[in-house]
C-alpha positions as CSV (number, residue, x, y, z in Angstrom):
1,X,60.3,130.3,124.6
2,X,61.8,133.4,123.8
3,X,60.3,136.8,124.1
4,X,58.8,136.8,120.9
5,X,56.7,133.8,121.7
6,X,55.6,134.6,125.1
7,X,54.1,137.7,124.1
8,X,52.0,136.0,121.6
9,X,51.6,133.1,124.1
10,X,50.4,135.6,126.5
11,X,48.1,137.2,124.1
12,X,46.7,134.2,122.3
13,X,46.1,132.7,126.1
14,X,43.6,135.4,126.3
15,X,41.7,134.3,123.5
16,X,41.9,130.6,123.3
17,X,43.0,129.4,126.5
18,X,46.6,127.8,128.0
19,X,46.5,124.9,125.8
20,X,45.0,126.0,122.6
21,X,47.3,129.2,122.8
22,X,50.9,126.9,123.2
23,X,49.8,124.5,120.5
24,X,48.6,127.8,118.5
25,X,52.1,129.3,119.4
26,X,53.9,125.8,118.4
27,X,52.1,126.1,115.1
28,X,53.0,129.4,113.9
29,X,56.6,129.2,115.0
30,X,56.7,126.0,113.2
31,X,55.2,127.4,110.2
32,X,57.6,130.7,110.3
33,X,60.8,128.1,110.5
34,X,59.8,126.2,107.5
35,X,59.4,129.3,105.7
36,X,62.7,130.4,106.9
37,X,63.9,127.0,105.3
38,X,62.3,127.5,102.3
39,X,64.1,130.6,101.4
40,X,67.2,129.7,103.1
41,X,67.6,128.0,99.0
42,X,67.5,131.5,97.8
43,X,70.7,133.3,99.0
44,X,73.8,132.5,97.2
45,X,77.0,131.1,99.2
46,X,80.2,131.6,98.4
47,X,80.7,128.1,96.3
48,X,77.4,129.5,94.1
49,X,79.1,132.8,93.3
50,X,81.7,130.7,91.9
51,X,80.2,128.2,89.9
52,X,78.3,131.7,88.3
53,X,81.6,133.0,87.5
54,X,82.7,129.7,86.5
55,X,80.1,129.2,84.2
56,X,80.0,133.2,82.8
57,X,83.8,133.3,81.9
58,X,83.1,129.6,79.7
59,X,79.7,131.0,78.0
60,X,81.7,134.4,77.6
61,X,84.7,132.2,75.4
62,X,82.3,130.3,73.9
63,X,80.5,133.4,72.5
64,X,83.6,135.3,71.5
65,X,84.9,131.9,70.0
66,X,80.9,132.0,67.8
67,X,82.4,135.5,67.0
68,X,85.1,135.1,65.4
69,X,83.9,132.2,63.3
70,X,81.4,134.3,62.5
71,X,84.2,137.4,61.3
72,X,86.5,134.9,59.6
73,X,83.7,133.6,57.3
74,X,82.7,137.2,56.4
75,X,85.9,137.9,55.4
């Protein structure tokens, strides 16, 4: 356990007892890792940044290419 944990080890040992305060303690930090997890999904990497740019520069030519179809038939 790191420091963190014993201090709420410690504290919920004063309310619930040894036991019920580790598996208390093993529940929370398990809970606070998969949340960790969870957002871990959320933050771009360097191979997501990319495939954005990838993907802008394309929509970008295909919306300039719209545009000038669109200017050649109005003239």
């Amino acid at each position: 356990m790191v420091i963190p944990e014993i201090t709420l080890y410690q504290i919920a040992k004063e309310k619930f007892g040894g036991k019920s305060a580790g598996e208390f303690v093993s529940a929370v930090k398990d809970t606070v890792d998969a949340k960790f997890k969870e957002k871990e999904s959320i933050f771009l990497t360097k191979e997501d940044k990319t495939d954005i740019i990838k993907w802008m520069f394309i929509f970008w030519v295909g919306q300039l290419a719209a545009m000038l179809a669109i200017a050649k038939l109005i003239h």
